[in-house]
KEVOTI-317660 format. One record per residue: y, z, x of N, C-alpha, C, O, CB in turn; residue in one letter. Coordinates in steps of 0.1 Angstrom, whole numbers, padded with zeros to 4 digits, always signed. Glycine has a CB too. Layout:
KEVOTI-317660
YZXYZXYZXYZXYZXA/...
//
This chain:
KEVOTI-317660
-0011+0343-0023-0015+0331-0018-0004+0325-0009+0007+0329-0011-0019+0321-0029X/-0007+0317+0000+0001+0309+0009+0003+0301+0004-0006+0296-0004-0002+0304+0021X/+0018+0295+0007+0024+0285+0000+0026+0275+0013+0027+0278+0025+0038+0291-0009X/+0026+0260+0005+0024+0253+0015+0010+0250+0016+0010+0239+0021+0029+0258+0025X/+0001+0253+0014-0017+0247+0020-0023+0240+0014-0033+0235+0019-0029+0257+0020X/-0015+0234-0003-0023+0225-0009-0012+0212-0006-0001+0214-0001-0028+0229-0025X/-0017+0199-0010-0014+0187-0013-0006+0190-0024-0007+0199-0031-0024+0179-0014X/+0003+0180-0024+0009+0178-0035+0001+0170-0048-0004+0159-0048+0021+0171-0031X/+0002+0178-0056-0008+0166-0070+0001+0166-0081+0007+0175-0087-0027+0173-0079X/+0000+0153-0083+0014+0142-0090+0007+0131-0090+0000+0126-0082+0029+0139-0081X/+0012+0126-0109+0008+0115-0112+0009+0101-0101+0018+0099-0093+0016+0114-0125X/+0003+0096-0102+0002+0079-0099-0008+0066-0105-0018+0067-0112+0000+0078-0085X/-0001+0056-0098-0008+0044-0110-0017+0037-0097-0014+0034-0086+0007+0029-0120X/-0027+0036-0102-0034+0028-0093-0039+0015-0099-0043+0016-0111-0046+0036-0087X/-0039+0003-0092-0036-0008-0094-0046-0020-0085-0043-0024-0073-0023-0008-0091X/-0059-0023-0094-0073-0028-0092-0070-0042-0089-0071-0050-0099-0084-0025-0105X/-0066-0048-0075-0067-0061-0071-0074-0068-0075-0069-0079-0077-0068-0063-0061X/-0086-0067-0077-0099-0074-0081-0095-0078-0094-0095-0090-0095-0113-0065-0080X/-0091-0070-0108-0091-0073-0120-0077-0073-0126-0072-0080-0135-0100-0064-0126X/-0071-0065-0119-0053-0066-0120-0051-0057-0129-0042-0059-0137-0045-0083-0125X/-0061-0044-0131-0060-0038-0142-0051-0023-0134-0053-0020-0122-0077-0035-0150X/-0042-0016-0142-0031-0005-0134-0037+0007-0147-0038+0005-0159-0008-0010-0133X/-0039+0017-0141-0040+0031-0145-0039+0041-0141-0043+0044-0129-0047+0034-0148X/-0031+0050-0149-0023+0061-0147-0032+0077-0145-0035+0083-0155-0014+0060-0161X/-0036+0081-0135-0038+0094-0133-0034+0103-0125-0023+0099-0121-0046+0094-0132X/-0035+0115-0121-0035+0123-0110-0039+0128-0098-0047+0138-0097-0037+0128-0112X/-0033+0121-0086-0038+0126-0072-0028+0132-0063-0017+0136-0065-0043+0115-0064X/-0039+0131-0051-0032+0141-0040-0021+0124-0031-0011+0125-0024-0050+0152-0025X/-0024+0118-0033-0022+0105-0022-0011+0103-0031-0009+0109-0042-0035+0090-0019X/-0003+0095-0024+0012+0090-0027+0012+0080-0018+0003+0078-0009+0025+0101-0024X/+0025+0070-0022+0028+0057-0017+0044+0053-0018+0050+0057-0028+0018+0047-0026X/+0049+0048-0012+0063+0047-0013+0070+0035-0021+0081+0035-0024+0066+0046+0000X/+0059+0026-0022+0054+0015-0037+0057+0022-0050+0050+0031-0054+0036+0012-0037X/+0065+0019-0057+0066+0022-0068+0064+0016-0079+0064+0005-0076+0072+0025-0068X/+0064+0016-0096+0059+0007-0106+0065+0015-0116+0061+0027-0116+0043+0003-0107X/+0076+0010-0125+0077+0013-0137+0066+0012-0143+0062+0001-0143+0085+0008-0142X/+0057+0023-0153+0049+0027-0161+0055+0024-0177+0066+0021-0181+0048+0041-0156X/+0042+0024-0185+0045+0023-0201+0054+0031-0208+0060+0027-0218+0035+0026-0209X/+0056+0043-0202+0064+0057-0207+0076+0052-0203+0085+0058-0208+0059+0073-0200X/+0079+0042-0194+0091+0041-0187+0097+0056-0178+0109+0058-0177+0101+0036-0198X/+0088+0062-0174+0086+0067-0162+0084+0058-0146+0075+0049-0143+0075+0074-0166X/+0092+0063-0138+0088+0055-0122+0075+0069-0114+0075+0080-0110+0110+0052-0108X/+0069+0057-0114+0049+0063-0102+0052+0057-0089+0058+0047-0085+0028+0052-0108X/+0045+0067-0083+0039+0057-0073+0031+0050-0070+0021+0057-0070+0037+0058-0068X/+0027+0036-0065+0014+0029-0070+0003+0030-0056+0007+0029-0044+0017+0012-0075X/-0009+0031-0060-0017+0032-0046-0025+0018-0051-0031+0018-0061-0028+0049-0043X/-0024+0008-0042-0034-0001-0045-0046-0002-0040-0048+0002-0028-0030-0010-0044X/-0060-0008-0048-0074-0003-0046-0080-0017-0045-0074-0025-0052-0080+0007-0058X/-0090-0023-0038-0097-0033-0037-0108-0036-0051-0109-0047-0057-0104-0031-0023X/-0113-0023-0054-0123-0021-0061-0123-0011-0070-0127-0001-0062-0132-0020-0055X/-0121-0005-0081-0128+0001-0093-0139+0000-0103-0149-0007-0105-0121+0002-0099X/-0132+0012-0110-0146+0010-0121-0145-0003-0130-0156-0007-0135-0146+0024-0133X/-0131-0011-0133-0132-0020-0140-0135-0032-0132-0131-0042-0136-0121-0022-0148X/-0144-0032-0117-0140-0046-0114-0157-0044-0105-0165-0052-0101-0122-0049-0105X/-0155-0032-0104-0177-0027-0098-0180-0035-0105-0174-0039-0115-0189-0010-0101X/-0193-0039-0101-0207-0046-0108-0216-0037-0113-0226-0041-0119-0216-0054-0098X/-0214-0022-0110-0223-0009-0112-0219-0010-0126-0228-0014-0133-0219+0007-0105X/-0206-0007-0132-0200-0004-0147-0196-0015-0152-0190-0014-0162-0190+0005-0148X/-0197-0024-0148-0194-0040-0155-0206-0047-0162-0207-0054-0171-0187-0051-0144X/-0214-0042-0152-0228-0051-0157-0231-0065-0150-0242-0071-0151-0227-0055-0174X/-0216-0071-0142-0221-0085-0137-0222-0084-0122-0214-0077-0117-0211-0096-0140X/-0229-0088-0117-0236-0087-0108-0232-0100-0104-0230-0109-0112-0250-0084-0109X/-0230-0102-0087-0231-0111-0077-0243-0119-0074-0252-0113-0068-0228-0104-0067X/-0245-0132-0077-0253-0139-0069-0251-0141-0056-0241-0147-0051-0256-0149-0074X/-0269-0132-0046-0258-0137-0029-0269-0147-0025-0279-0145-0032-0254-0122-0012X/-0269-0155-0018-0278-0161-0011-0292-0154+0002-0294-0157+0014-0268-0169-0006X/-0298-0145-0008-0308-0136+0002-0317-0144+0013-0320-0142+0025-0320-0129-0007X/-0318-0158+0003-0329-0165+0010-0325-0169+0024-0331-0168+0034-0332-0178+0003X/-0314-0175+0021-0307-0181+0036-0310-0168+0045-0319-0169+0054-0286-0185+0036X/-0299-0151+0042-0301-0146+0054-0314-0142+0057-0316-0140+0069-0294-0137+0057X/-0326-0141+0047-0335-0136+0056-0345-0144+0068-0352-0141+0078-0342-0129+0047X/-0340-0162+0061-0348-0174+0066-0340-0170+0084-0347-0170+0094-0343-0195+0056X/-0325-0167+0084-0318-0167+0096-0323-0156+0104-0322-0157+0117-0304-0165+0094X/-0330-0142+0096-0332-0128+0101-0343-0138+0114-0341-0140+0126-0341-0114+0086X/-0352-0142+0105-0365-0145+0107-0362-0154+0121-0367-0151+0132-0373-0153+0093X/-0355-0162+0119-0349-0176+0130-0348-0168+0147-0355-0171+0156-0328-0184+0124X/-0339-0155+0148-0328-0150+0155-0343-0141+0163-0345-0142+0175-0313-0140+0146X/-0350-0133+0154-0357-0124+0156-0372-0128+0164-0377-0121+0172-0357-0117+0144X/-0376-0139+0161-0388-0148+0159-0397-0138+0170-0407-0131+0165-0385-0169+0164X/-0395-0138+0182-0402-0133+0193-0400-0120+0198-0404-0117+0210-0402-0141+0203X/-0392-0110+0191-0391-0097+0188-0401-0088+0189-0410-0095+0184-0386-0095+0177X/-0407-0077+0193-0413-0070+0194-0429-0075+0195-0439-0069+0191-0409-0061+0186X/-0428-0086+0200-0439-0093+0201-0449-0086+0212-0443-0081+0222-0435-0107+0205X/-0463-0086+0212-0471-0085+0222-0467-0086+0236-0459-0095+0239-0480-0094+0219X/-0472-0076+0247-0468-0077+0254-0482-0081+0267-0478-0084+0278-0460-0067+0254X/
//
């Protein structure tokens, strides 16, 4: 095999803005951010907008959005759209 063709895969902590929750697994991505870990091991941290602890898919809570407004606005913008010609 050729050496050199894969990524490097090495632990890191990724770190869920949304819920402030940090967990430890294995990827190809790296960051120059670093975080002492529980083991008292130093990671590198990749930070994430969104996970599984902070989705509404695996949490169960769901967002109330205001549909009504955009579709009353859809309706406003569009009004004479593909109208008869």
């Amino acid at each position: 095999m050729k050496s050199n063709t894969h990524p490097k895969y090495e632990a890191v902590v990724f770190n869920d803005l949304a819920s402030g929750v940090k967990f430890l697994t294995k990827s190809t991505v790296s960051s120059k951010k670093t975080i002492e870990w529980e083991d008292g091991n130093t990671y590198p941290v990749i930070d994430v907008e969104i996970s599984s602890e902070s989705h509404p898919f695996y949490t169960g809570k769901q967002r109330i959005m205001d549909s009504a407004g955009r579709v009353e606005r859809f309706n406003a913008r569009f009004k004479g759209f593909g109208g008869k010609k």
